[in-house]
N, C-alpha and C positions, 0 to 999 in steps of 0.2 A: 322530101322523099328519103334522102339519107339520114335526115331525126327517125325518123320512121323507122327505117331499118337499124340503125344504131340499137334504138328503144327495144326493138323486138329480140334482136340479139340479146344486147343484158339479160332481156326477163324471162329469155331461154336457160340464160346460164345459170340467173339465179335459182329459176326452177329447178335445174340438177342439180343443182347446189345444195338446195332445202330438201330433195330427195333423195340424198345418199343416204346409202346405210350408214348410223355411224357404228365405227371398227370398237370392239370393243375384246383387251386383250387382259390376260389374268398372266401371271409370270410365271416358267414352267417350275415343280418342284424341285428344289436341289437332288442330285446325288445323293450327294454326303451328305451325314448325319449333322444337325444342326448342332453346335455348341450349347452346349446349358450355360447360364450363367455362372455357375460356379468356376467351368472351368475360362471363361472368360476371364474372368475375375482372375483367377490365379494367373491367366496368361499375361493381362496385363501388370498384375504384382512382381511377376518376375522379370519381363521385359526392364520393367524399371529400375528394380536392384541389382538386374544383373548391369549396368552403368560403373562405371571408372571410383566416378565418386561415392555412390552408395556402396561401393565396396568397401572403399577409405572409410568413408564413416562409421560403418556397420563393423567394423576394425577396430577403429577409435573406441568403438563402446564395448566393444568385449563379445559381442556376436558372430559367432563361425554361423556357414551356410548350414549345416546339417541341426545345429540347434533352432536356424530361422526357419527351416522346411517344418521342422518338428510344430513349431509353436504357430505356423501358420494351417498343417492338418487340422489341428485344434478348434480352428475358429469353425464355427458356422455361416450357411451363404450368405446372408444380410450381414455381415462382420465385412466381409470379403470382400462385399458389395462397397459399403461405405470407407475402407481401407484404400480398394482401389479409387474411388472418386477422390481419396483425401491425397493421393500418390500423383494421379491425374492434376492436382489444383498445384501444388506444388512446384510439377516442374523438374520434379528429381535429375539431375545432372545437365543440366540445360546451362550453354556456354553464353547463349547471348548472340550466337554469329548469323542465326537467323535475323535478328532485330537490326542486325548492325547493315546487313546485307539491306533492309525495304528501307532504311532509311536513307544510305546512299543512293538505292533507287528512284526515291522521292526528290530528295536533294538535287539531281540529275535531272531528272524530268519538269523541276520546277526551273532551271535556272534553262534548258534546253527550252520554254516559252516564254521565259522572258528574253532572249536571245529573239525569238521567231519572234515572238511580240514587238521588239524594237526595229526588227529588219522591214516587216510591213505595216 
């Protein structure tokens, strides 16, 4: 009697299961005006030089900011595009303290189961 009823329940619930609506949502339009590539592109070009070290460098070689605005108007979007990707792969002014930070973490967390590993 109680398989019985057990059974009957499930195949109640799967039935409302298999007959929901499913929810179907689209994501509301921004605001704000979407970025164009271009100006991404430059956002993240400057994000990056504006950095400690790219400043140093960009010193080093004889580069003021008003000459590198000038030469970077010049380029076209696809220039911009691959400049930023090239600035991206790089890493420009990156200390390392990120790396040094997961690796402690690791280190820690390995030796914290070998630890629980030898207790039990």
């Amino acid at each position: 009697m109680i398989r019985k009823l057990a059974l009957l329940v499930t195949a109640t619930a799967l039935g409302y299961l298999l007959l929901a609506p499913c929810a179907l949502a689209n994501p509301a339009p921004s605001r704000e005006r979407a970025e164009s590539a271009r100006e991404q592109s430059l956002r993240r070009i400057h994000s990056l030089l504006d950095s400690q070290a790219a400043r140093e460098r960009l010193e080093k070689m004889g580069l003021d900011r008003q000459e590198l605005e000038s030469k970077l108007d010049r380029l076209d979007d696809q220039q911009l595009q691959e400049l930023s990707e090239k600035l991206d792969a790089l890493g420009v002014g990156g200390d390392g303290l990120g790396l040094v930070i997961a690796l402690l973490t690791i280190a820690v967390l390995v030796l914290l189961i070998i630890y629980l590993a030898e207790r039990y």
